[in-house]
N, C-alpha and C positions, 0 to 999 in steps of 0.2 A: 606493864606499869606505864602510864599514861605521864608524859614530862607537863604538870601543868603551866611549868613559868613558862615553857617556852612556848607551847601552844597559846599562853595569855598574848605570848609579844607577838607572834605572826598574826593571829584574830585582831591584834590592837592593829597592827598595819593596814589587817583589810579595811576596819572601822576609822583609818584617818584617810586611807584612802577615799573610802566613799565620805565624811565629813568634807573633804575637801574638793568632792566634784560638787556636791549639795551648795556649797558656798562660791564655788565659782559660777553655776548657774542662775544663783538668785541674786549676787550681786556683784556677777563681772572680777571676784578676786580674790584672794586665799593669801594666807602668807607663805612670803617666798620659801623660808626654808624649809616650813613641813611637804612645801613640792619638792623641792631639791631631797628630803632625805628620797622622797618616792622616788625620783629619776635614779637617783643613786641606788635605791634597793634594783631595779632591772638588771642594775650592771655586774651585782654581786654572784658570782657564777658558783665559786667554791668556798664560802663560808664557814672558817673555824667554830663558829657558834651563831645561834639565831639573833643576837643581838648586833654581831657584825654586816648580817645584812642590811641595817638600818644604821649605822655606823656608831651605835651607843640606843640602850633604850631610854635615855633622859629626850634621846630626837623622837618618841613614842608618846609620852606622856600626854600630848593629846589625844592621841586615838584609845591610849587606856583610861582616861576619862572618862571620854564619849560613848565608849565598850562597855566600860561598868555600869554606867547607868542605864544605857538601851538594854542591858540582858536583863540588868534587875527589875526594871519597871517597863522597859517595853516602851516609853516613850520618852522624848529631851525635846521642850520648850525651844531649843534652836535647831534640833535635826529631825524634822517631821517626816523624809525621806529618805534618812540615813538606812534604817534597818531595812527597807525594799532593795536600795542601792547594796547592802550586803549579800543581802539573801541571793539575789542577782547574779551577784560577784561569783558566789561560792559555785551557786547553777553552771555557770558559762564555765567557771574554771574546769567540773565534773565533766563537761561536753568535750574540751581541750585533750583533756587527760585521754581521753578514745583517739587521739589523731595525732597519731607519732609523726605522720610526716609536715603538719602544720608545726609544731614543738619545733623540727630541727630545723624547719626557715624561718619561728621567730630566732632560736637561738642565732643563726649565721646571724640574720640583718641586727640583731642587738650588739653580736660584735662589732659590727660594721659600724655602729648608731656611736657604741662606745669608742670607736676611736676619731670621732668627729667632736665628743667633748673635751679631750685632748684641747681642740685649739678652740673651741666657744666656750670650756665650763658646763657643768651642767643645768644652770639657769637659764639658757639662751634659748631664742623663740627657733632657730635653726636646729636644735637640740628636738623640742619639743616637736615642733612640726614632722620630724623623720619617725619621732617614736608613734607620732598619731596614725601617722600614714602605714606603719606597720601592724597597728590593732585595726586599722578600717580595714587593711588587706588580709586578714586573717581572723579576729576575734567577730570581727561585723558579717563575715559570712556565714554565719550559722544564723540557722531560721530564727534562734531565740535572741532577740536585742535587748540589750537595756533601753529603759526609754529616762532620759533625764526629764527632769522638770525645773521650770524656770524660767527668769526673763528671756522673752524670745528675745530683744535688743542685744542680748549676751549671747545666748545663742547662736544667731548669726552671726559673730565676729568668727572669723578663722582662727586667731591667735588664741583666743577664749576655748571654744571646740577641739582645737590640737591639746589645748590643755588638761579640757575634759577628757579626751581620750585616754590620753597620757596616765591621770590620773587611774582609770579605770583600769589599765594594763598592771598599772602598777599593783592595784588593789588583786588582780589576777594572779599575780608573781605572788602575793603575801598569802593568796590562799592557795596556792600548791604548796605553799611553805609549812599552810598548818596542816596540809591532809599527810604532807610527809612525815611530819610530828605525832601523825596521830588523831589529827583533828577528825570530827564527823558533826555534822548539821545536827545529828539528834544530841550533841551535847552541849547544844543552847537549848536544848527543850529541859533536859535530864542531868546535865551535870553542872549547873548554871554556879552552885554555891563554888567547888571546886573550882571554877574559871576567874568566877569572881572574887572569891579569896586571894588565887594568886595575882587577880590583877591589886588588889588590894596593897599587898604585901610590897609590888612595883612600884607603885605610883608611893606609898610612904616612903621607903626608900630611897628611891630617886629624885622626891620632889623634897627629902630636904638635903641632898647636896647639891640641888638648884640654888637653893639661897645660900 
């Protein structure tokens, strides 16, 4: 028996993930907190429930947006590269999972990473910069890359770049989350109403104890 709320919320994390590299590329900036819940989701090692990985799923409600629409119709007027950037995600994550010994040196350096937000917080470009440098040392070395797209002026920024990475680790963390739930690529081919009911059922929910 397939948990579909919760499979909804770690697929909504990959999909703010990747919304949120899509948006840092094109124009250099994303809002701050849907990073920070990501930074926060890496840190989250033993999780009472899949919502705690994200510290609430009201902090989701963009990516279960962005999620419902790109399954249902396959395309959003604002995320023309979002579904590439997932499909991506879910790929490299599937590659991860074969190489236990890469797994237990991101886990160390994530420790490590986590107790340096201790004194920055986890919005800081010191923050960011260590998590980047952990996906280039690890996730970039597989022959498969992600290729972002975007303004190259954004691009080359460092600060920008650690961000995008960051972002993209992060979207990696949310998809080992849903293959642990259960998740499987053919059930955005095949079980699209199920995913998207429950995201449905979220996003009602929790977007009216937003107001």
């Amino acid at each position: 028996m397939s948990n579909w709320r919760d499979q909804a919320l770690a697929l909504a994390g990959v999909f703010q993930a990747a919304i949120l590299v899509e948006r840092l590329a094109k124009t250099g900036t994303a809002p701050a907190e849907q990073m920070e819940t990501a930074v926060f989701s890496l840190f989250q090692k033993n999780p009472e429930t899949t919502e705690d990985v994200y510290g609430g799923v009201e902090k989701l409600l963009p990516g279960l947006r962005g999620a419902r629409q790109l399954i249902a119709t396959r395309s959003h007027p604002e995320y023309t590269d979002c579904l590439r950037y997932v499909l991506s995600i879910l790929y490299l994550q599937r590659q991860l999972a074969k190489k236990p010994d890469l797994l237990s040196i991101i886990g160390s350096r994530l420790e490590k990473a986590h107790v340096q937000t201790d004194h920055f917080g986890v919005g800081h470009e010191n923050v960011y910069a260590n998590l980047a440098s952990i996906y280039s040392d690890t996730l970039s070395t597989f022959r498969f890359r992600i290729q972002v797209l975007g303004d190259f002026n954004f691009l080359q920024q460092q600060r920008i770049a650690n961000q995008i990475r960051t972002m993209l680790f992060a979207g990696v963390r949310s998809a080992m989350l849903w293959r642990q739930l259960g998740g499987r690529r053919l059930h955005l081919l095949f079980q699209r109403k199920k995913l998207i009911a429950a995201m449905d059922a979220l996003i009602s929910k929790y977007e009216t104890l937003e107001h």
